[in-house]
N, C-alpha and C positions, 0 to 999 in steps of 0.2 A: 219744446223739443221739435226739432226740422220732420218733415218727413221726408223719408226715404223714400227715393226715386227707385224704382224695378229698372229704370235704362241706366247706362253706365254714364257717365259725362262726355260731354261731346269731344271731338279728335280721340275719344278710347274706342278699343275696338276687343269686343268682348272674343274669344275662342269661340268655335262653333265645331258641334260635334259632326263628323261627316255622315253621309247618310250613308246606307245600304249599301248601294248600288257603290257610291264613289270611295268606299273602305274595298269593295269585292273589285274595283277595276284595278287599286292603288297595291293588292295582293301581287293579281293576274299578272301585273305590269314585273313586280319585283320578281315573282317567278320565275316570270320568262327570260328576266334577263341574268338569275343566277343560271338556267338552265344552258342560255348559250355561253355563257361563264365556261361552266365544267366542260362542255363537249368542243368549245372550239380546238381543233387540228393541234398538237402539243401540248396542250395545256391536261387539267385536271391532276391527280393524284399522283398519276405516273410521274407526268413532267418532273416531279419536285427529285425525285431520285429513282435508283433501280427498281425491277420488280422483282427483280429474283437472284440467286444469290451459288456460284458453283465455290465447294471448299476442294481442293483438290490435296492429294494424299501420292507418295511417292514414298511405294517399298521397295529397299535393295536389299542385296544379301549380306551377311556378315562379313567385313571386310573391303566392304566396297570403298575403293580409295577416293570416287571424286564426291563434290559436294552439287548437289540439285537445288537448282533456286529457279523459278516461275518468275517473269516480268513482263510488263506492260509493251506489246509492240511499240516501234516506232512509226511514222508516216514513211509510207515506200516500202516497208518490208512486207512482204506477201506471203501467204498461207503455202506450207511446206518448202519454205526454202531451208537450209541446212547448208550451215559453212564449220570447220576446225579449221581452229586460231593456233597455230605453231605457240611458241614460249615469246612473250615480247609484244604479241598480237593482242590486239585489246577486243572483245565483242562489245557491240555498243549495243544492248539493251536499253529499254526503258524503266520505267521505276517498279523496283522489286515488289510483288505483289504480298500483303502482309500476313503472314501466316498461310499463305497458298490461298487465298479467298477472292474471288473474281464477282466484283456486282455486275449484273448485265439488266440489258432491258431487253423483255421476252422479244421474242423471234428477230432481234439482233443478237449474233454471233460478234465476239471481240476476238481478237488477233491477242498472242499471248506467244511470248520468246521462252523457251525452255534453255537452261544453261546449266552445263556441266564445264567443273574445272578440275581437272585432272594432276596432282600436285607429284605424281610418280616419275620416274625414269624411265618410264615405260608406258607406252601407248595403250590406251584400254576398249578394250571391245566389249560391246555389249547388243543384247536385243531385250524387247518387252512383249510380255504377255498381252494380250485383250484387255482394255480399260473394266473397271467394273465400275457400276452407277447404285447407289447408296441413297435413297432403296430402290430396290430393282422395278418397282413402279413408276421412276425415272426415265427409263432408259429409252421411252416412247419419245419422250419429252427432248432427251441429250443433242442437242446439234453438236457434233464431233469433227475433224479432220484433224488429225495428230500425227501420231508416232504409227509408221508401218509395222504389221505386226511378224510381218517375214522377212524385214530386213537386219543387216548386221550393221551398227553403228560405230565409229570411232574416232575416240578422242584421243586426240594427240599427246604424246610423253610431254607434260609438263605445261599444257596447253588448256585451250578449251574446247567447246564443242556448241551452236544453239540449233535450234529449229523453230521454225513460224508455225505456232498450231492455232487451232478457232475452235474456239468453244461459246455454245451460249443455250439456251433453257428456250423449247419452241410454245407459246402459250396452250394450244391445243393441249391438254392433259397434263399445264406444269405441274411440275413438284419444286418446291424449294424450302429451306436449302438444298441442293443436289449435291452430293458427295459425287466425287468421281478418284478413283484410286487406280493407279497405274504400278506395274512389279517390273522393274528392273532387272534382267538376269546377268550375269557376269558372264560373259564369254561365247561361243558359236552356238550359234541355231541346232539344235537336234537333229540328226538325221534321219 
């Protein structure tokens, strides 16, 4: 029977466990460089989508003739502009937002088209109450520019109506989901 060699044969080349020191550099190394991984400028968790999240709620009164739909500004449109489209006039909004629900990333504010289509003979006035923020440990949070709340609004007989609002969740004490609910009244301002 041969005896066995303790050495491998020659051109083999056995594994060699690392030492100490060159397993604890081979760590450090890979650390370090998941660490500038996660913190480089856009990158980490955020980057991959939103961090927060506004559902928006639109109450009218019984018989309120137009229908309210939320959408996606477009490029160029700016916060509180407000135009009514006679019958024929088209608003060009962006894509309808699905079930009122706006993803944002905290302390960016997104640009957001409010639309009303008035399908009457008759021109519709309206004003809105103060937003309400859901739950009210929110409201720190709310970046708002909307709907005035002492103005009178109105949509055209047959027509429509948008306005440029910004909404977005400030990280400083976010909440999210953030509900935000707005009340539509029918007709003039109180005296």
């Amino acid at each position: 029977m041969p005896h066995a060699s303790p050495h491998p044969p020659t051109g083999v080349t056995a594994p060699r466990a690392p030492s100490a020191r060159a397993a604890a550099i081979a760590t450090l190394a890979i650390g370090f460089a998941l660490l500038l991984t996660a913190c480089r400028p856009g990158d980490g968790p955020s980057a991959a989508g939103p961090d927060g999240e506004l559902r928006f709620q639109w109450v009218v009164p019984d018989g309120f003739p137009a229908t309210v739909s939320l959408h996606r500004a477009l490029d160029g449109q700016t916060t509180g502009e407000t135009h009514a489209y006679l019958p024929g006039e088209a608003p060009s909004p962006g894509e309808a937002l699905a079930n009122g629900v706006l993803r944002v990333r905290l302390d960016e504010p997104e640009r957001v088209v409010l639309r009303l289509d008035n399908p009457r003979g008759e021109s519709l006035r309206f004003w809105v109450a103060p937003h309400l923020p859901q739950p009210h440990a929110g409201d720190a949070a709310l970046m708002a520019q909307c709907l005035c709340t002492g103005e009178v609004y109105e949509v055209p007989a047959g027509g429509s109506w948008t306005r440029i609002l910004e909404f977005g969740i400030r990280r400083r004490g976010s909440v999210t989901p953030l509900g935000v609910t707005h009340v539509i009244v029918l007709g003039e301002l109180p005296q």
